[in-house]
Phi, psi and omega in degrees: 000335157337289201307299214296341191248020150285291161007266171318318189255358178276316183274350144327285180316291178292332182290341175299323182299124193281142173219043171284173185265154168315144175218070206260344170310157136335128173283347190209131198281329189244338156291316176101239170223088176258326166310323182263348168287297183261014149300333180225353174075010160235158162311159188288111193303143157295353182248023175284091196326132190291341159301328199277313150340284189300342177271347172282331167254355159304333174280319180307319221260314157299304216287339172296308193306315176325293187282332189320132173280101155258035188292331177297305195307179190245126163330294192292010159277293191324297203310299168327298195305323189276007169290318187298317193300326195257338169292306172318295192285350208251299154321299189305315187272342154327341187039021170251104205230127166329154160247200181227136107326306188263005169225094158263135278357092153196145173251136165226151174285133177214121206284335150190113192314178178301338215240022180104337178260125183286145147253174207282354173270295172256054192248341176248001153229032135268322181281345175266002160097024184232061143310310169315301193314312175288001151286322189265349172295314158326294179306317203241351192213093150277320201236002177264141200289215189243009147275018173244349185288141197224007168297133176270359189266348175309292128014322195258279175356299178290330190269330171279353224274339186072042173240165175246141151358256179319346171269310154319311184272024139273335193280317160001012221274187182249156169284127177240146163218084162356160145309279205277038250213076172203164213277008182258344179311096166250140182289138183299339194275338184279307169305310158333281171345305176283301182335274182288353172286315189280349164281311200290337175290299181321322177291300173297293168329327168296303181298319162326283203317293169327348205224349173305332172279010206233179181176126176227171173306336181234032162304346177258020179262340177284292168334295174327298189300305158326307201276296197318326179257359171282324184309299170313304178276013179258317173276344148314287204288323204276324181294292188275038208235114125098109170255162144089080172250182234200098194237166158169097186048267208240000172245096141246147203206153202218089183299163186268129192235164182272150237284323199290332158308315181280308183299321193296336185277323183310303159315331150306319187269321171304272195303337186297334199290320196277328188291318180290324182286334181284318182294293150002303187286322189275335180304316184318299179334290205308297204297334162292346177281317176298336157310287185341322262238329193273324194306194229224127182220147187266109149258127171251152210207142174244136186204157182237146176295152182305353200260347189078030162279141176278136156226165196251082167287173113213198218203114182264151168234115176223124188255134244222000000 
């Protein structure tokens, strides 16, 4: 019985644990991590996922844009920003955001990766039809924020766009990418884990199975054991499955965990599910056989007297 609250509190344990890399810089050289400060009213988890980040302060970062008073502006500026404003949200919920590739644990701005992706300063002045400008930026400053940027047509750009300067590099953010940061990526520690939470079902659930035709006095200590740990890797799997997910009104959002990550929790919740309802059914067995077991049985019997007489006898029996 030992084995059973070791178990519970071994898988306690680990399924609490976040198992992403530190990620503690700022996401914006001018914001900080503020988006996520006053959108959720804490500092930023060290496991918080870079999607779910980087789109938290992308929202945010409209929602500043929004409320801005541009009554100075020329109707035809008002109009551009909110073109840039609606373009700014349309990116963010799309969630297709560069990574930094070439400083990884380090967070940097990057203007669009090998694979194509864009950041959110230039998905909008490529969508406003300056693509070349985002080729020569791409080519000479990919990784410089954009006060470091030394294009003068950027400049140009910015002064039509009816955004300002300081307002592009908050919309700017920087990038983090882990070493070990790949869709095959499972944290060691979760994978032990699902291991051995997944022997100790398997082993029991085998033994269960072997003993259904059968009832001993402690047929109900393997079952226990079955249920405590099919519980345990349904909620193991349930802890690590889509984790950090991110609600704040009209903003929802669901970070990207790696596919392989995703499946072993998937399979967590699948076999934990299947161990407890089969051990559930076998605890059930076992305690109806011992109910039997307890009820009240008739023997009748022959037995002879000293005179050699035959007589007919019996014998209740009830058992407690």
């Amino acid at each position: 019985m030992k084995l059973i609250p070791f178990i519970i509190l071994l898988t306690a344990g680990v399924a609490g644990l976040y198992f992403t890399q530190p990620n503690n810089a700022a996401v914006n050289p001018v914001l900080g991590d503020t988006s996520y400060e006053v959108m959720f009213g804490e500092n930023v988890p060290s496991d918080l996922d870079e999607k779910t980040r980087i789109r938290i302060h992308l929202a945010y970062v409209e929602q500043l844009l929004r409320k801005k008073d541009t009554q100075h502006l020329s109707p035809e500026l008002r109009e551009k920003r909110m073109q840039a404003i609606s373009l700014l949200h349309s990116y963010w919920q799309g969630g297709q955001f560069p990574s930094n590739y070439d400083y990884p644990n380090e967070r940097k701005p990057c203007f669009r990766d090998k694979n194509n992706q864009i950041c959110a300063v230039g998905f909008l002045i490529q969508q406003t039809g300056h693509e070349a400008l985002v080729q020569e930026i791409e080519a000479s400053e990919n990784y410089a924020t954009i006060y470091e940027m030394t294009n003068p047509k950027l400049l140009k750009w910015v002064a039509q766009s009816g955004l300002t300067l300081e307002e592009c590099a908050m919309i700017q953010p920087t990038y983090y990418t882990p070493v070990n940061s790949n869709a095959n990526y499972i944290p060691p520690a979760y994978a032990i884990s699902s291991s051995a939470i997944s022997g100790v079902g398997l082993s029991t659930s085998l033994i269960n199975l072997s003993q259904l035709k059968t009832s001993s006095k402690h047929g109900w200590i393997m079952p226990s054991i079955g249920i405590a740990s099919g519980i345990s890797q349904t909620l193991l799997g349930s802890f690590n499955y889509n984790r950090n997910v991110a609600y704040q009104g009209w903003l929802e959002m669901y970070p990207e965990i790696p596919k392989r990550h995703q499946n072993l929790s998937m399979f967590n919740i699948a076999f934990g599910t299947f161990t407890t309802v089969f051990n559930t059914y076998a605890l059930v067995y076992q305690l109806r056989n011992k109910k039997k077991r307890k009820d009240i049985s008739l023997n009748l019997y022959g037995f002879q007297t000293p005179t050699n007489e035959v007589n007919i006898g019996f014998r209740l029996t009830k058992q407690f």
